[in-house]
C-alpha positions in Angstrom: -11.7 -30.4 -24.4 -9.6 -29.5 -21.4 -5.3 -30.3 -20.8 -5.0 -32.5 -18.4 -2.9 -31.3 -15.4 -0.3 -33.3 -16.9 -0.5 -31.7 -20.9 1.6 -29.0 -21.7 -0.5 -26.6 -23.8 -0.3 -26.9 -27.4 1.9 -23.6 -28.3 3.8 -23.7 -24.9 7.6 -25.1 -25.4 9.5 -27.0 -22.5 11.9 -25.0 -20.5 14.8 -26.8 -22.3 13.4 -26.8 -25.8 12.7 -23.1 -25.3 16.4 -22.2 -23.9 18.0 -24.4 -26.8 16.1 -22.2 -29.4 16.6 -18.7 -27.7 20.3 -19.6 -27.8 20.1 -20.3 -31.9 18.2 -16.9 -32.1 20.9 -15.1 -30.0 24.0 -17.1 -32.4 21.6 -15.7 -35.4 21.9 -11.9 -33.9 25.4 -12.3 -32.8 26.3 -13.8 -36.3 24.8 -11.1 -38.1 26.6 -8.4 -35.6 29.7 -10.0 -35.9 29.9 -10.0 -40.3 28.8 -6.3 -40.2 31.8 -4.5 -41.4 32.8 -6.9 -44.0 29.4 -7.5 -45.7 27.0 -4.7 -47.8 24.6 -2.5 -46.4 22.2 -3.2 -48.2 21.4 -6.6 -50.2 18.8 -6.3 -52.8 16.1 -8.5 -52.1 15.9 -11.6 -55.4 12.5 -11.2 -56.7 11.6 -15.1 -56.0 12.2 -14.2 -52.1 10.5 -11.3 -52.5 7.6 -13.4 -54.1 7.9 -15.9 -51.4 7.6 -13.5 -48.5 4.5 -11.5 -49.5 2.9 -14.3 -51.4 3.2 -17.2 -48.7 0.1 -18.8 -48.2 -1.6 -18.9 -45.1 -0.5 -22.0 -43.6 -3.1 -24.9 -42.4 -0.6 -26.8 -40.5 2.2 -25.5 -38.2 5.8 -26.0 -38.6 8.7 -26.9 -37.0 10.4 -24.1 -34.9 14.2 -25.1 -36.3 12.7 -24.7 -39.8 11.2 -21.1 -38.5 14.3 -19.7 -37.5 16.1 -21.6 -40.5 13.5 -19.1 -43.1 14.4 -16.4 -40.7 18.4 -17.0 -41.0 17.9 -17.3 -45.1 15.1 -15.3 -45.9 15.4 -12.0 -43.6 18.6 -12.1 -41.5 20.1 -11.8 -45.1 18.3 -9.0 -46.6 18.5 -6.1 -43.5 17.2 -2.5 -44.1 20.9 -1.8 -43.6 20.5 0.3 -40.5 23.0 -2.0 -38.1 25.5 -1.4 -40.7 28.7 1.3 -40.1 28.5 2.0 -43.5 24.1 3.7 -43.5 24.1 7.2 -43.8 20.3 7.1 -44.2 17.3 9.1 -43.3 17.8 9.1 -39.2 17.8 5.2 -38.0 19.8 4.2 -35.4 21.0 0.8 -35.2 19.8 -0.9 -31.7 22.0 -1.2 -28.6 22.5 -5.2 -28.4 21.3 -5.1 -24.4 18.8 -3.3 -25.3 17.6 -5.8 -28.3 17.5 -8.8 -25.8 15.5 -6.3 -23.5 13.1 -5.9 -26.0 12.9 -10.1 -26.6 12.4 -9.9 -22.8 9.4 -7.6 -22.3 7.9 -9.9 -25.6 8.1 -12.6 -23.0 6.6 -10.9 -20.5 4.1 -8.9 -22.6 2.4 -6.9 -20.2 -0.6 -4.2 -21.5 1.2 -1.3 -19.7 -2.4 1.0 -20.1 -1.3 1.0 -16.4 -1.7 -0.4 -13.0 0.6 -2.1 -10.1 3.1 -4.3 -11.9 6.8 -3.1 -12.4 6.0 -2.5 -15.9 4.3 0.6 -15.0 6.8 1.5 -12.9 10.2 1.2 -15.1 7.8 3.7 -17.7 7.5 6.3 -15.3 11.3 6.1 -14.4 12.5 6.0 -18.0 9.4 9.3 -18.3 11.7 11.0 -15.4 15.1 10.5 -17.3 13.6 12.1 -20.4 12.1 15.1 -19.0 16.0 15.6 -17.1 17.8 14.9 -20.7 15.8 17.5 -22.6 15.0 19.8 -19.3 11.6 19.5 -19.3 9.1 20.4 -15.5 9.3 17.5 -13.2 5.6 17.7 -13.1 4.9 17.8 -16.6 2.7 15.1 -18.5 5.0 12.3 -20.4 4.0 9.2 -22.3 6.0 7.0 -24.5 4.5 6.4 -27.9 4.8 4.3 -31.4 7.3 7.2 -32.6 7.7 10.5 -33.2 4.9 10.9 -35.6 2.4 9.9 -32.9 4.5 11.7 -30.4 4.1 15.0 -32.1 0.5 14.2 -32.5 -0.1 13.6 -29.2 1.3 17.1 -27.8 -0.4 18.8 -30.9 -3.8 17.2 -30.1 -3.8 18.7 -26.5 -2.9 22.2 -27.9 -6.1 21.6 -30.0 -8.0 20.7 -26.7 -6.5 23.7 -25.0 -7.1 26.1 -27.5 -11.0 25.0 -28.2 -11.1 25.7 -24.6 -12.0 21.8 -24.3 -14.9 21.9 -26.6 -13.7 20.1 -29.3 -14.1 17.1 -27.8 -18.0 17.2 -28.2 -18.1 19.6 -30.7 -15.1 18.6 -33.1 -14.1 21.5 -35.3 -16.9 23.2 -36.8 -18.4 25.6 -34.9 -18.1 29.6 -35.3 -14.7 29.9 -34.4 -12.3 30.8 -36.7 -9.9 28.9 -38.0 -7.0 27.5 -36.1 -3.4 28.4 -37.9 -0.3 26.4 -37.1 2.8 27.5 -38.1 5.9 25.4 -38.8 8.8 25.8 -41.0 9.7 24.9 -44.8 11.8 22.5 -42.7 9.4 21.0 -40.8 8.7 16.9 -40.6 6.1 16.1 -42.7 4.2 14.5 -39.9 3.2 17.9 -38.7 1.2 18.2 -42.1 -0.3 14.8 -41.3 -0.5 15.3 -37.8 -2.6 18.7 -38.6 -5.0 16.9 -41.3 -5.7 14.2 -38.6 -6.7 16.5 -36.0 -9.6 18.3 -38.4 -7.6 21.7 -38.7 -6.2 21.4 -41.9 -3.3 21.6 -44.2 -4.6 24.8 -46.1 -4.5 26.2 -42.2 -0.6 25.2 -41.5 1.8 27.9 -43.0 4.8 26.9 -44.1 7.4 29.8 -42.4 10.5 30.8 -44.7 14.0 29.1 -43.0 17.2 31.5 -42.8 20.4 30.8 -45.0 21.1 28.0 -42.4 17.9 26.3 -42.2 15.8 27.5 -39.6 12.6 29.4 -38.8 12.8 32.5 -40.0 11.6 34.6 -36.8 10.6 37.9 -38.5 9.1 36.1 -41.2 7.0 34.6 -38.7 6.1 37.3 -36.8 5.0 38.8 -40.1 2.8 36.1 -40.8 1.3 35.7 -37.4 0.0 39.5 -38.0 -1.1 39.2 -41.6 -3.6 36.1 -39.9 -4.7 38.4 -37.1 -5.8 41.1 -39.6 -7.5 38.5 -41.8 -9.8 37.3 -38.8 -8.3 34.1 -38.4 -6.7 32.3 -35.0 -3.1 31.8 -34.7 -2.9 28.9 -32.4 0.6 27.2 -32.0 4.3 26.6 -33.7 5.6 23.9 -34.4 9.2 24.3 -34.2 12.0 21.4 -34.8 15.1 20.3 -32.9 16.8 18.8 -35.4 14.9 18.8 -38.9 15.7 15.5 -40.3 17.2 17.5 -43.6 20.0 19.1 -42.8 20.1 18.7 -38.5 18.9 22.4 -38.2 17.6 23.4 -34.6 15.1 26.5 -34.5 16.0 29.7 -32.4 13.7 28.1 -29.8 14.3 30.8 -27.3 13.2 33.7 -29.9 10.3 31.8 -30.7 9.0 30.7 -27.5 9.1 35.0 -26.8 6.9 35.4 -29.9 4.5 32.9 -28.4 4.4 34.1 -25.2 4.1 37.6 -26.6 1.4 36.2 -29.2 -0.1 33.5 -26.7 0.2 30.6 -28.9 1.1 27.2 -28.0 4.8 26.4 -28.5 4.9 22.4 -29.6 8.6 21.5 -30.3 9.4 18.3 -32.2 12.9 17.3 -30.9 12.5 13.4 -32.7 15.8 13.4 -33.8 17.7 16.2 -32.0 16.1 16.0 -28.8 19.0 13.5 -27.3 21.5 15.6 -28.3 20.9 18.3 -25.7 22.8 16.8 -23.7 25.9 17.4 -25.2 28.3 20.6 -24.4 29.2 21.6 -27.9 25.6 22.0 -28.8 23.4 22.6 -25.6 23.1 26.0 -26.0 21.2 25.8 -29.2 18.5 24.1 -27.2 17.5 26.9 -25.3 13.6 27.6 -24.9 13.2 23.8 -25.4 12.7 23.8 -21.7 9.8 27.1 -22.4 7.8 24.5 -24.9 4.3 23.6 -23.9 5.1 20.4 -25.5 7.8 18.5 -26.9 8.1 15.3 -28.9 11.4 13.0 -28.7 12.1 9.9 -30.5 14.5 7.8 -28.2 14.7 5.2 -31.4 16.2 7.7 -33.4 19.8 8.7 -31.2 19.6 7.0 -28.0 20.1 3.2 -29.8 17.1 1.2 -29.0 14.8 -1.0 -31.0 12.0 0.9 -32.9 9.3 1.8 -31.5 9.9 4.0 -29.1 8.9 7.5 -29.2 8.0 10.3 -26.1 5.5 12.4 -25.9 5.9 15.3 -23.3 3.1 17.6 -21.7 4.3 21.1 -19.5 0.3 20.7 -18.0 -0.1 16.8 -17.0 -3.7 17.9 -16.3 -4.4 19.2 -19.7 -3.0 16.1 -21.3 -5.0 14.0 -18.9 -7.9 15.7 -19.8 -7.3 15.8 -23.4 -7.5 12.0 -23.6 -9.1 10.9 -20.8 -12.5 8.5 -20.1 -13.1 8.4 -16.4 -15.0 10.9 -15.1 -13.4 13.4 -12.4 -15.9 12.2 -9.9 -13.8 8.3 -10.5 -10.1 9.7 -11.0 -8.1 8.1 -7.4 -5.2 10.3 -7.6 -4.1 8.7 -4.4 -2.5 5.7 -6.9 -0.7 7.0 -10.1 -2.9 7.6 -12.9 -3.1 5.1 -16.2 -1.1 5.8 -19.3 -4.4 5.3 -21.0 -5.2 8.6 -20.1 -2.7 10.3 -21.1 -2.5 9.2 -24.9 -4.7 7.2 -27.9 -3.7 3.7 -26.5 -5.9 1.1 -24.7 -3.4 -1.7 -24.6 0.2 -0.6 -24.9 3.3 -2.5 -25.1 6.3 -2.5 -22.3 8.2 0.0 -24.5 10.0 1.3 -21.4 12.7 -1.8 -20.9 14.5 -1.8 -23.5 14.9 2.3 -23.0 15.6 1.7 -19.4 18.1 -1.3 -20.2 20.0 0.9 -22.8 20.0 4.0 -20.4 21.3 2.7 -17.5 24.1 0.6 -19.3 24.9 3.5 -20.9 24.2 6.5 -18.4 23.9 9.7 -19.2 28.0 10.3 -19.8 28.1 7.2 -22.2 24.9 8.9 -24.6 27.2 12.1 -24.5 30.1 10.2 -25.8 27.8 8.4 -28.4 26.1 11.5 -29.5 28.9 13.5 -29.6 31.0 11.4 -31.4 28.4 11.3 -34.3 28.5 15.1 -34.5 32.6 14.7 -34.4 31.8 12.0 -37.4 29.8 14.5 -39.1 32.6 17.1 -39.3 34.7 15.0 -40.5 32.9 14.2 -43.4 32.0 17.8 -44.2 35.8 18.2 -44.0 36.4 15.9 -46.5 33.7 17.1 -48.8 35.0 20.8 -48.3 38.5 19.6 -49.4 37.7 17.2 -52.3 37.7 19.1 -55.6 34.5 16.8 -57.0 32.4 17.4 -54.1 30.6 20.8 -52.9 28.7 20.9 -49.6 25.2 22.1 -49.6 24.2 22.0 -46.0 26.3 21.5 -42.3 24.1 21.4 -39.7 25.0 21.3 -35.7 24.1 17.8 -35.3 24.9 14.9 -37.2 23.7 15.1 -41.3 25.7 16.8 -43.5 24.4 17.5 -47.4 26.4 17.8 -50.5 26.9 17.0 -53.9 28.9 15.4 -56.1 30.6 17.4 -58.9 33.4 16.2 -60.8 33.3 18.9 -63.4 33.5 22.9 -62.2 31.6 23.6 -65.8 28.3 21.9 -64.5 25.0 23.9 -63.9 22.8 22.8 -61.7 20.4 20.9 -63.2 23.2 18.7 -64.9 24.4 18.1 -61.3 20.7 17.5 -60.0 20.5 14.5 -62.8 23.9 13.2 -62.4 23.4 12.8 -58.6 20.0 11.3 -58.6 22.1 8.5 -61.0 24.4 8.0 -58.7 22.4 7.9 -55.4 20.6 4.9 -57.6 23.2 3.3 -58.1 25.2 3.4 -54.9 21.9 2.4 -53.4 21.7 -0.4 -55.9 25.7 -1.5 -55.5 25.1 -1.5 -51.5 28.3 -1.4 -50.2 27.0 1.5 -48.4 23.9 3.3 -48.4 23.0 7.5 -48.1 19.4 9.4 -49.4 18.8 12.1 -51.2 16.8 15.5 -50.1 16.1 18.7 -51.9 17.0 22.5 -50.4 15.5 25.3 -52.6 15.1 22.9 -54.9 18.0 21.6 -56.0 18.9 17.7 -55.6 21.6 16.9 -53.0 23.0 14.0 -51.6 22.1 13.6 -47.9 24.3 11.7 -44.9 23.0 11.0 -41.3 25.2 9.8 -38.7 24.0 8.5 -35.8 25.6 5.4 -35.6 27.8 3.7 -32.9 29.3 1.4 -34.9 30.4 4.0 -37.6 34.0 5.1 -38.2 36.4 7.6 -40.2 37.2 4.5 -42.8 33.7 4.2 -43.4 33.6 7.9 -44.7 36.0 7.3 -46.8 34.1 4.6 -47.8 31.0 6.4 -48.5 32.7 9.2 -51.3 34.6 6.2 -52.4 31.2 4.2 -53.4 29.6 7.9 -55.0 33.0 8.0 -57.3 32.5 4.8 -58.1 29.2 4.7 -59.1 29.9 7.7 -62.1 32.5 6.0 -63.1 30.0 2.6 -63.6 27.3 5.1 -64.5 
């Protein structure tokens, strides 16, 4: 039956019962923000909550809101991935600019489908689409999307190479066909999502070659070249190279500028996933290194990584807008109004899509361009300090220093250690630093040998906290 006019609906919560419990959600945040530099990383999760959170039952009957965020306080609050702490040097998550959390509680409220249309949604996405292109010095005019991540991101610009280079037949022919086989070529280096990305798309892991790196970690030009030619003579189709911006091992940025001559010279599609690294063009010390990103035909970033705000937010960017329209899109030319802007729907694999854009436009304009440069730049600073640490301790060796912000090394407390002795004693200690969780790094392999790995891009990090790190990895031998 019907409310009356005078019955609230039955999920709906009166304006002063709704502020009262926003404000206990906000003391739960600002709690939790507040204790971060005196409590663990990491607190392992007791197996009876564990049990209790993935085994709940379905409930039957609802329950009281207080209760809800009083479950949420004990039960979640208290057992964090870690990634708000100073003290996680792990894989690349950034913890989320504060503002920019309560933007993201905001467009919840709001929850517009931002496919596209005339509400201001739409408009703060193109505006946050405009800042990205300027960051990473992409064409004004070039297509632009933000996505789930960088994994869809990188799928996205790969997907309209695949349209491009099938000469737009693959959308009603998919991949068989006589041609021959479409090669992409990416580093040893490169994210895995490229693999993934590749299988998705029909052309194949056994068709993506794997290009040697250099002694510091990126493509190996010549050895790509070579490669390129050896495909030619053997009758297949060398189609695109996926470069990377900042490989998530050990921060490495490809020679983008050689590489983006090769594929001019070659004619291959230049996709360049700058996830992680992509922010960090805009700092002096390093900008130069990201020359030819402005050459790619397509570039993924990954604002969630280094520019602070609440996963998910990834970017997908297009040099032709019409390609990527086309790539994707369902109305027919005959329908497409270009006097209004065209929908994000046809620009990407979403329908409905959330208001990703405010919490990136909240965290961009409280920051502005100078306070990201700061940010970012202080990470890289953070990052050299810690490779200067490890360079003068005599139980550490460093393995890998990028340009950006992760530094790899091991620990080695005795100089009469071979390497696989060192590869075992690490993996124990990585486990059980993990496990102590005063602080928490990963490990990574480089030609094969086991090294511990630290990422920094954290504002909330400091120099005691690196201390803090080779502190926890001594004293987890000694507990070992």
């Amino acid at each position: 039956m019907p409310n009356n006019d005078d019955e609230r609906p039955f999920m709906d919560i009166p304006p002063g019962e709704f502020r009262r419990l926003g404000y206990r959600a906000v003391d739960l945040l600002a709690e939790h923000f507040a204790a971060l530099s005196r409590q663990p990383c990491r607190t392992p999760v007791p197996a009876e909550v564990r049990r209790e959170l993935m085994e709940q039952p379905l409930p039957d009957r609802g329950a009281d809101a207080d209760a809800l965020l009083d479950d949420v306080a004990s039960k979640i609050l208290a057992y964090p991935m870690g990634n708000n702490n100073p003290r996680f040097f792990g894989w690349v998550n950034s913890p989320a600019a504060p503002l920019a959390a309560l933007a993201e509680l905001l467009a919840a409220g709001l929850n517009p489908s931002v496919a596209g249309g005339d509400h201001a949604a739409t408009y703060v996405e193109h505006a946050v689409l405009r800042w990205i292109r300027q960051i990473v010095n992409f064409p004004a005019m070039s297509g632009a999307i933000l996505t789930s991540g960088g994994s869809v991101a990188n799928l996205i610009g790969l997907t309209v190479m695949r349209h491009v280079k099938t000469d737009g037949h693959v959308r009603a022919r998919g991949m068989g066909g006589a041609q021959p086989a479409m090669i992409v070529y990416t580093s040893t280096e490169g994210h895995s999502c490229i693999q993934k990305d590749i299988e998705l798309l029909g052309i194949g892991h056994r068709n993506l070659r794997r290009v040697a790196v250099t002694s510091d970690w990126r493509m190996d030009v010549h050895a790509l070249e070579m490669q390129i030619a050896q495909d030619r003579a053997a009758g297949l189709m060398p189609a695109c190279v996926a470069a990377t911006a900042g490989t998530v091992n050990t921060g490495a940025i490809d020679p983008l500028a050689d590489i983006a001559d090769l594929c001019r010279t070659e004619g291959l599609w230049l996709h360049v996933d700058a996830a992680y690294g992509g922010p960090a063009a805009l700092v002096p010390e390093v900008a130069d290194l990201f020359s030819g990103l402005e050459r790619a035909d397509s570039v993924a970033v990954d604002p969630h990584k280094w520019m602070y705000v609440p996963v998910e937010c990834g970017c997908a960017l297009v040099r032709d807008a019409l390609a990527m329209r086309d790539t994707f899109s369902l109305v027919p030319p005959y329908l497409r109004d270009d006097t209004a802007l065209p929908w994000f729907s046809e620009f990407g694999i979403q329908q409905s899509r959330g208001f990703r854009a405010l919490k990136l436009w909240t965290a961009l304009r409280q920051l502005g361009l100078e306070g990201y440069r700061q940010s970012i730049s202080r990470d890289i600073a953070l990052a050299g300090a810690l490779q200067q640490r490890v360079r003068a301790a005599p139980d550490f060796e460093l393995v890998a220093a990028g340009p950006l912000s992760i530094t790899c090394f091991r620990y080695r407390p005795a100089t009469d250690m071979g390497d696989a002795d060192i590869d075992r004693l690490n993996r124990t200690v990585l486990d059980a630093v993990q496990a102590e969780g005063r602080v928490f790094l990963t490990g990574t392999e480089l030609h094969g040998r086991f090294a511990l790995r630290a990422c920094i891009v954290n504002f909330r990090t400091r120099e005691p906290d690196l201390d803090a790190l080779l502190d926890a990895i001594r004293r987890a031998h000694g507990q070992a």
